[in-house]
C-alpha positions in Angstrom: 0.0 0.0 0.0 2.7 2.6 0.9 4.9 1.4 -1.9 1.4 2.1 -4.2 1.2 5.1 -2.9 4.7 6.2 -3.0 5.0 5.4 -6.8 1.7 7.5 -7.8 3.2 11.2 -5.5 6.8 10.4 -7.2 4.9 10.1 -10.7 3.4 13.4 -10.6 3.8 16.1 -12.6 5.8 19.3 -11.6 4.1 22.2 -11.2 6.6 24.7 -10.2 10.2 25.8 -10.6 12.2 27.8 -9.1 13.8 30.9 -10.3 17.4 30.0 -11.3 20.9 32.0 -11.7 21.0 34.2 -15.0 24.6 34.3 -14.7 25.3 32.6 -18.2 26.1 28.7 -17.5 30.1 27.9 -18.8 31.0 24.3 -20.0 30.9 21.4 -17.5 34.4 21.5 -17.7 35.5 25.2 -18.0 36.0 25.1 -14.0 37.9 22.2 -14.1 40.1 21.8 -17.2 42.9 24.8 -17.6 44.0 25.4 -21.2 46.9 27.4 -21.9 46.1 31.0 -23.5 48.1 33.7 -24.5 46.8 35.4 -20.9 47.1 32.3 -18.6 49.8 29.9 -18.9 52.8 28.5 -16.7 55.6 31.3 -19.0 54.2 33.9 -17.4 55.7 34.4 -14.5 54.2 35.2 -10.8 55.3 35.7 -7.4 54.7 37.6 -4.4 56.1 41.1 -3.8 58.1 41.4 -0.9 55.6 43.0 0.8 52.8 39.9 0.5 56.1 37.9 0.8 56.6 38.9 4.2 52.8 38.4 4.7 53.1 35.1 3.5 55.8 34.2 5.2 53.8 35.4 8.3 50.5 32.9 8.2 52.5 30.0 7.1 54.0 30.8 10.6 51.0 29.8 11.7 50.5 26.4 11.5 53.5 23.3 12.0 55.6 22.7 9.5 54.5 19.4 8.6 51.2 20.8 8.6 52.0 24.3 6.2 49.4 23.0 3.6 47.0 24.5 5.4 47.6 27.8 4.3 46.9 27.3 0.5 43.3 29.0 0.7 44.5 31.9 2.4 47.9 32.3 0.3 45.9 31.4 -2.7 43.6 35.3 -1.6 46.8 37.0 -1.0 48.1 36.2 -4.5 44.8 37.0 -6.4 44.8 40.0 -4.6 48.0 40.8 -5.4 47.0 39.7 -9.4 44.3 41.9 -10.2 41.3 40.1 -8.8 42.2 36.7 -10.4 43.9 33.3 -10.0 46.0 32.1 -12.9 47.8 28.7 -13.5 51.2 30.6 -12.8 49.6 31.8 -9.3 48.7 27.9 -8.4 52.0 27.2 -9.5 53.7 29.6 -7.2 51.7 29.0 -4.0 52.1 25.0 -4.4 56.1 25.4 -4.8 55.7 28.0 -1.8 54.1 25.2 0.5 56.3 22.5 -1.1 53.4 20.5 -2.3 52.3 18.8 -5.7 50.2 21.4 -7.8 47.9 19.3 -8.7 46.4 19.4 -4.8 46.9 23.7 -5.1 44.4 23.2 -8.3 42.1 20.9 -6.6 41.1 24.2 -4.3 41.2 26.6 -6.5 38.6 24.9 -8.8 36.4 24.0 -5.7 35.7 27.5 -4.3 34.0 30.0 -6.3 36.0 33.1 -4.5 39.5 32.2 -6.8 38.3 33.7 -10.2 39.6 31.2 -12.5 39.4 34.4 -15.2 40.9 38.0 -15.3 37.6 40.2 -14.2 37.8 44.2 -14.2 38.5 46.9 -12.5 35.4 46.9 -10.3 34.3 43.1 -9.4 30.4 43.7 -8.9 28.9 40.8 -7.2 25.0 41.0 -6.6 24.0 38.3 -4.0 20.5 36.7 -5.1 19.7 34.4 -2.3 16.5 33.9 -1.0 16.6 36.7 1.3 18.0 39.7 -1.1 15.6 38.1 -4.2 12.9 39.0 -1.8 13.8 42.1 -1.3 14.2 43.3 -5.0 17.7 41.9 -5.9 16.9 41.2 -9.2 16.3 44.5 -10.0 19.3 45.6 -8.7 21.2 42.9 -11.0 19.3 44.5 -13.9 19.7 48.1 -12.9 23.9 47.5 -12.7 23.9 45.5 -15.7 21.6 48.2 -17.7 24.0 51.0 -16.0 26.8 49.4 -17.8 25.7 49.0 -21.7 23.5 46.3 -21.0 25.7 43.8 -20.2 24.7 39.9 -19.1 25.6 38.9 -16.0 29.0 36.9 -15.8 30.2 39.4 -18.1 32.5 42.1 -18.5 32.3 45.6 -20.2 34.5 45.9 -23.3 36.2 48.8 -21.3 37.0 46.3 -18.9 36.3 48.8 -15.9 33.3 46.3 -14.8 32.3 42.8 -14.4 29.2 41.7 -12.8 28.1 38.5 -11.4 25.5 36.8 -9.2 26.9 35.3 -5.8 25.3 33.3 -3.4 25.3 34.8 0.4 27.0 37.7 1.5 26.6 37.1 4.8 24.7 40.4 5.4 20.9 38.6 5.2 19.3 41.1 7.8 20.7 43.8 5.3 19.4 42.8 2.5 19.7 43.6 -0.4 23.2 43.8 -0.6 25.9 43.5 -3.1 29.6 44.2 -2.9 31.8 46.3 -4.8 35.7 45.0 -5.1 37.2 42.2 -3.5 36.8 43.8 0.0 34.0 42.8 2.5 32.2 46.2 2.4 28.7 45.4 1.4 26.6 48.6 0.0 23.2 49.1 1.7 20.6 49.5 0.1 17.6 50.5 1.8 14.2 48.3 1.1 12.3 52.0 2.6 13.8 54.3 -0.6 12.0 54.4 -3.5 13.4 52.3 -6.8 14.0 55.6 -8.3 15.5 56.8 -5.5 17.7 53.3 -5.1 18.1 53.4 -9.3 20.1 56.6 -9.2 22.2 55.4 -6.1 23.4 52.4 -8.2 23.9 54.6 -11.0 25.8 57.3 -9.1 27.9 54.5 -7.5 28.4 52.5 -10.8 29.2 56.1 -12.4 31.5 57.1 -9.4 33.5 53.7 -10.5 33.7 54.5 -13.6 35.5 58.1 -12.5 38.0 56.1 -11.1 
């Protein structure tokens, strides 16, 4: 009877779906497979500056020697930062001579956390989060204001000035702010306040996308 029953609830049709990421979907292995380009491949050479050096130098400090592995996500930040938002094969490279351990382990966490752009991005890294809480409270509309603001650009993209690229993230962090978004690869989240009107909240993104754009 509850096998019956069972088969006739799993049989049925579905009647709704959820609204899904517009950030355009890459190939199943884009994440995953690296392929040497004239922008990203092992001849172009990284390393730290001696001030990240030092910096480096300083968290690996942290943990025992035998142990020093655990530093690659945070020395893996420190160098994308250091290489203009993004994390190139020649970055993985450096790091995984750095902490004396096989690449191939420094590429397995780079490809598993979003956060290491596996692509060079722009000048201003927009990321709009649009999670359940900031959809809710109209963070879809910011997405489309920003991406209007700058040519009409898709999210995932980058402008052809290469001043901007936009993308959708999953949660800030910020949820009893929401909606929020973030502007560069610090942690300061822009408010947005769900008590302005979308007029009023239009021209603050476009005063803040314009302001960008100035710099």
């Amino acid at each position: 009877m509850f096998a019956a029953r069972l088969a006739r609830q799993t049989t049925k049709p579905l009647r709704f779906v959820r609204r899904v990421s517009t950030t355009p979907a890459r190939r199943s292995d884009a994440l995953f497979v690296h392929r040497d380009t004239t922008y990203n491949n092992p001849k172009i050479p990284f390393e730290f500056n001696t001030e990240n050096l030092k910096r480096a130098q300083e968290i690996v400090s942290h943990y025992p020697p035998q142990y020093k592995k655990a530093a690659t996500i945070p020395l893996l930040d420190l160098a994308q930062r250091q290489n203009k938002g993004w994390t190139s094969i020649s970055v993985m490279n450096y790091v995984a001579k750095l902490l004396e351990m096989p690449p191939m382990r420094v590429y397995e966490v780079a490809t598993f956390y979003t956060m290491f752009n596996r692509e060079p991005i722009g000048q201003n890294f927009v990321q709009v989060c649009t999670t359940t809480p900031c959809m809710l409270r109209g963070a879809y509309d910011i997405l489309n204001t920003v991406c209007s603001e700058l040519g009409g650009i898709k999210p995932g993209r980058t402008t052809k000035d290469g001043k901007f690229t936009v993308i959708e993230v999953e949660c800030q962090g910020a949820c009893s702010n929401a909606p929020m978004l973030v502007v560069g690869m610090t942690s300061t989240c822009v408010l947005l306040s769900l008590n302005l009107s979308y007029v009023v909240v239009e021209t603050d993104l476009c005063g803040l996308v314009g302001g960008c754009r100035r710099i």
